[in-house]
Structures are given as structure tokens and as C-alpha cells.
KEDOLO-703367 format. One line per field, with one value per atom (N, C-alpha, C): z, y negated, x negated; atom name; residue in one letter; residue number from 0. Coordinates in steps of 0.1 Angstrom, whole numbers, plus 5000, padded with zeros to 4 digits. Last residue first. Example, Ala and Ser with C-alpha at 12.3 -4.5 7.8 and 13.67 -1.06 7.14 Angstrom:
! residues 2
zz: 5071/5071/5079/5078/5078/5078;
yy: 5022/5011/5000/5057/5045/5033;
xx: 4872/4863/4871/4868/4877/4868;
atom: N/CA/C/N/CA/C;
res: S/S/S/A/A/A;
n: 1/1/1/0/0/0;
END
This chain:
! residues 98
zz: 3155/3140/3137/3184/3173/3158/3195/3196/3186/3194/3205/3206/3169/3182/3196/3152/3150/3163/3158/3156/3158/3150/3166/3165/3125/3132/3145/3113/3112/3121/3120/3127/3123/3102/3114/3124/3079/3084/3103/3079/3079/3082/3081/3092/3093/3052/3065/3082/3032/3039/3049/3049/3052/3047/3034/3050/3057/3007/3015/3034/3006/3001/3008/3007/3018/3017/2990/3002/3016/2967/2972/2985/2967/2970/2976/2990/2977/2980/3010/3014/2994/3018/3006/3013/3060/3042/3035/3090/3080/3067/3113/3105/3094/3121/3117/3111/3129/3118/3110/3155/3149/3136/3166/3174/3164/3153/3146/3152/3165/3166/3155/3155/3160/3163/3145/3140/3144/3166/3154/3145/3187/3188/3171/3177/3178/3181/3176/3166/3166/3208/3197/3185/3219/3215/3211/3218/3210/3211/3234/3216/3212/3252/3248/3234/3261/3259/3255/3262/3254/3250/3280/3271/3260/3304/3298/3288/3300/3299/3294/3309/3295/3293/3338/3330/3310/3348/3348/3334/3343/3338/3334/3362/3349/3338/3387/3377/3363/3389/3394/3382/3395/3385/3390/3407/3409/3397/3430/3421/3419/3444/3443/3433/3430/3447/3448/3415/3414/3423/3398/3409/3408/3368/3374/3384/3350/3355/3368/3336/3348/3360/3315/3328/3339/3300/3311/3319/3289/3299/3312/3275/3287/3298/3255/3265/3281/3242/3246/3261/3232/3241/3249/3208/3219/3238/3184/3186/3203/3195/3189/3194/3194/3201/3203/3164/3178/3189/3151/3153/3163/3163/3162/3164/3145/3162/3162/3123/3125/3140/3119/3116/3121/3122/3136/3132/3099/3113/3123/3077/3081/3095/3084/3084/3087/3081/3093/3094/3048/3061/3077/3042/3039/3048/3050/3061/3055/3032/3044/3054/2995/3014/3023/2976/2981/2995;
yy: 6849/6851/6850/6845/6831/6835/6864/6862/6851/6868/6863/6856/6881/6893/6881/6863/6873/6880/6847/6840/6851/6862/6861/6850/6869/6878/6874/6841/6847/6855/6840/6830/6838/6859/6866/6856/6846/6862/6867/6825/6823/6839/6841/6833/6831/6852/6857/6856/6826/6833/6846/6817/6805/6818/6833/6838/6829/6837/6842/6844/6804/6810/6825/6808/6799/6806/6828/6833/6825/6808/6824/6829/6789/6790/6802/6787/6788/6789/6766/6769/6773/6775/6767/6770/6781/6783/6776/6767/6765/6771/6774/6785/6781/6749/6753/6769/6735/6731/6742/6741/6752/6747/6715/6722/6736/6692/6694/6706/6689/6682/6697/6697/6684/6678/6722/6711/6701/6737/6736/6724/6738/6731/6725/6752/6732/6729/6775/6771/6752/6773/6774/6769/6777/6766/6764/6805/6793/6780/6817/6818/6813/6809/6805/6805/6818/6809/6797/6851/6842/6829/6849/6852/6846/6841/6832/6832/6864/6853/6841/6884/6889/6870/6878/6877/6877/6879/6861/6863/6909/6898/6883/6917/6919/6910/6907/6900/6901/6905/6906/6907/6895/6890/6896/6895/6908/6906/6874/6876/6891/6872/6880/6885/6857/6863/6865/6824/6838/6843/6810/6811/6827/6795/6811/6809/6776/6771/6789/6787/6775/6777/6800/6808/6803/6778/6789/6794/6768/6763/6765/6791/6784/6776/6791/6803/6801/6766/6771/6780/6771/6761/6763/6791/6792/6786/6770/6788/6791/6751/6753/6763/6767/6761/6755/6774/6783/6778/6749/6758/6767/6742/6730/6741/6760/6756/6755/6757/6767/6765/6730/6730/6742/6735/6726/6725/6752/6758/6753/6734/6747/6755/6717/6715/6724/6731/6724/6724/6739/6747/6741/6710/6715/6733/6703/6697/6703/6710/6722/6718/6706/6703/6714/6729/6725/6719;
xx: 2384/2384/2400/2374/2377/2383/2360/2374/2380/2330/2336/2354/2331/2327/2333/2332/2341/2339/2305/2322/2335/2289/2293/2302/2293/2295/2296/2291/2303/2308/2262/2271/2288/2252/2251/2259/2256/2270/2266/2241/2261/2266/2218/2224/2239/2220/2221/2223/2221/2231/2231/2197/2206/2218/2175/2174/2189/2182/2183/2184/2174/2192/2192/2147/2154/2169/2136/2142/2149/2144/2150/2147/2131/2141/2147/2100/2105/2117/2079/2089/2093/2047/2051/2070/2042/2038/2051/2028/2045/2036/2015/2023/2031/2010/1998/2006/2030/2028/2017/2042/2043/2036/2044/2039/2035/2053/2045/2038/2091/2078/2067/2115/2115/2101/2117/2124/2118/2102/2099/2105/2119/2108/2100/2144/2143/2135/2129/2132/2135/2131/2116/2122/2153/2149/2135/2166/2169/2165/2143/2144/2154/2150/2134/2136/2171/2170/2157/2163/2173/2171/2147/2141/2149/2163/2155/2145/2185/2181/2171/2163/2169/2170/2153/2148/2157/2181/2175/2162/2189/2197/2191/2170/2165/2177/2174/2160/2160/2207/2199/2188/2241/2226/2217/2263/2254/2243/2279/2269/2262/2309/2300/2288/2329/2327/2316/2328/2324/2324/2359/2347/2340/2355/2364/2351/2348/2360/2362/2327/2325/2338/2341/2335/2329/2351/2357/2357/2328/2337/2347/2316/2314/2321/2338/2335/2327/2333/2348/2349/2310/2310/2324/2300/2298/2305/2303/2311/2314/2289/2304/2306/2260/2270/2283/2265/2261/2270/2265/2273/2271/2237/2250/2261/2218/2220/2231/2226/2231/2228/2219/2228/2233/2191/2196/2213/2182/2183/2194/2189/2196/2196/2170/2182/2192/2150/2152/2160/2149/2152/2152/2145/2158/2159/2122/2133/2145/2100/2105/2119/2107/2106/2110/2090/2103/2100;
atom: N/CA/C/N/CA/C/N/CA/C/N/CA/C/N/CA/C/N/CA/C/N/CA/C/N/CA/C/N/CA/C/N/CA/C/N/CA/C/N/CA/C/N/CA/C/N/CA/C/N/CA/C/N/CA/C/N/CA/C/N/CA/C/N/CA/C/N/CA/C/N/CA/C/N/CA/C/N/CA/C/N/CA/C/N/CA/C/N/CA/C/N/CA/C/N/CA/C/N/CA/C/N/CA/C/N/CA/C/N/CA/C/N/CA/C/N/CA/C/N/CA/C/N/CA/C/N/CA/C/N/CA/C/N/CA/C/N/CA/C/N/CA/C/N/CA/C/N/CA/C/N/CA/C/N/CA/C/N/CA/C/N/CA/C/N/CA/C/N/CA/C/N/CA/C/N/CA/C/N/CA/C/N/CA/C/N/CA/C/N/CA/C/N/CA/C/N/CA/C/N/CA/C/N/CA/C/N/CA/C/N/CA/C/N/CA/C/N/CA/C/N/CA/C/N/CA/C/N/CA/C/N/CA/C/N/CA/C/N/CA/C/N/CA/C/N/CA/C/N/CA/C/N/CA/C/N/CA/C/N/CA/C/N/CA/C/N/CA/C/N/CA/C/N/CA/C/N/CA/C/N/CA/C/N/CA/C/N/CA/C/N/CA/C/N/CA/C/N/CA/C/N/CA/C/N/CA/C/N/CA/C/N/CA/C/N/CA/C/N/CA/C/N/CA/C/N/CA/C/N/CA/C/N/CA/C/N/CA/C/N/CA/C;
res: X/X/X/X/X/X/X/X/X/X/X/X/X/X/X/X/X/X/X/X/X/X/X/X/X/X/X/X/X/X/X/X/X/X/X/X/X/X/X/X/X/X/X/X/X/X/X/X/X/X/X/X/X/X/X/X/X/X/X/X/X/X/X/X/X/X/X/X/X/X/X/X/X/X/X/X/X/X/X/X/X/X/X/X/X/X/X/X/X/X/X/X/X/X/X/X/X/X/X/X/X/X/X/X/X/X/X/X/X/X/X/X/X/X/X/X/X/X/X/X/X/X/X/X/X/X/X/X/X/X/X/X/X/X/X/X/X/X/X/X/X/X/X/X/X/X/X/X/X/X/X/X/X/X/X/X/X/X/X/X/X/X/X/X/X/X/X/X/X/X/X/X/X/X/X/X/X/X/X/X/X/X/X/X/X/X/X/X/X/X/X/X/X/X/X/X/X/X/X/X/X/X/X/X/X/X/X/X/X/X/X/X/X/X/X/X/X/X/X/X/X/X/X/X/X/X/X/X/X/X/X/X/X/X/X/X/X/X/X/X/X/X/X/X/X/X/X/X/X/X/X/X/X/X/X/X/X/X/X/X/X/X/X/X/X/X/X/X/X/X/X/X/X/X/X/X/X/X/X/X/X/X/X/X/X/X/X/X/X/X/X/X/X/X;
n: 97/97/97/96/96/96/95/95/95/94/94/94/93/93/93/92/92/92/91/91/91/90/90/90/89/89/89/88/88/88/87/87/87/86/86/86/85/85/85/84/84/84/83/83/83/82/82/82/81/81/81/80/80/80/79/79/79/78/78/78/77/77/77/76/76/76/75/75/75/74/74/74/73/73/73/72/72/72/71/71/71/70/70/70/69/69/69/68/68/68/67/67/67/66/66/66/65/65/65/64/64/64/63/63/63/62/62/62/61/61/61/60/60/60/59/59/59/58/58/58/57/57/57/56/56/56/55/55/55/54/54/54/53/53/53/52/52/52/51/51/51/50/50/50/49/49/49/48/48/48/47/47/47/46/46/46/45/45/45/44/44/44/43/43/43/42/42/42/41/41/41/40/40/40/39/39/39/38/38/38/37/37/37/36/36/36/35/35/35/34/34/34/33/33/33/32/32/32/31/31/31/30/30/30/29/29/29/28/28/28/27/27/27/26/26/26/25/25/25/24/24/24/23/23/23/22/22/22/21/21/21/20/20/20/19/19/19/18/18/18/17/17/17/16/16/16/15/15/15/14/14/14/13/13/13/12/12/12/11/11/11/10/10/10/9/9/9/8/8/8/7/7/7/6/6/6/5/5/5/4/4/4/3/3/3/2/2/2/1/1/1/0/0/0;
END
């Protein structure tokens, strides 16, 4: 099976993410802050975060990960794409939108 039909699914379930997500940001641009209380272990959690949503677009978009890709079968593509749709469900439901 091509592997761009899980690509797809990833950069599609990116896409949404962000959707889901974009509303909330905006918001919390918009609210000044008095008093920052971030401190390392917040910046670190962070950019651990943000590593791991964009490995997967690494993977989409360039050959960096090529050397891990195995045969793609169906079953567990349809598995791992509906586990994504409940885990996008669930932070669709946890961030108010439901």
C-alpha cells in the first residue's frame, strides 16, 4: 500500500489539531498577562510538545525518517486513523467545542 495514504492522514489530523486548537489561542493572545509564573519546567514540557508535533510533518515532508518506513498494511492503517479520529474527538470534547 502507498505510504502517502498515512501521510495524509497524519497532515490531515495536523490540520485539524490546529483548527480545534486556533480559537483558544487567540484568546489567550488577546488577555494581558500580570505576572508570568512559567517557569523551566513549563518551557521545557513545552518544547517537548512542540517537537512532537512537528516530527510527524518532518516525516511527511522530507526523506529524514525514510530509513524506519516498513510495508504500510491496511489494518493497522484503519486502525491507527480511527484512533486518531477519537483521540481528535477527545480534545475537541475536553476543549469545549462539543
Amino acid at each position: 500500500m502507498n505510504p502517502w495514504y498515512a501521510k495524509a492522514v497524519v497532515l490531515l489530523a495536523s490540520i485539524v489539531l490546529v483548527v480545534i486548537r486556533a480559537p483558544y489561542g487567540q484568546r489567550s493572545r488577546a488577555i494581558r498577562v500580570v505576572k508570568s509564573r512559567k517557569g523551566p519546567l513549563e518551557i521545557v514540557l513545552l518544547t517537548i510538545a512542540w517537537i512532537a508535533f512537528f516530527l510527524p510533518l518532518v516525516w511527511v515532508a522530507t526523506p529524514v525518517f525514510a530509513f524506519a518506513d516498513y510495508p504500510l498494511h491496511v489494518l493497522p492503517l484503519l486502525a491507527g486513523t480511527l484512533l486518531l479520529a477519537i483521540g481528535l474527538w477527545l480534545f475537541q470534547w475536553s476543549s469545549g467545542f462539543a
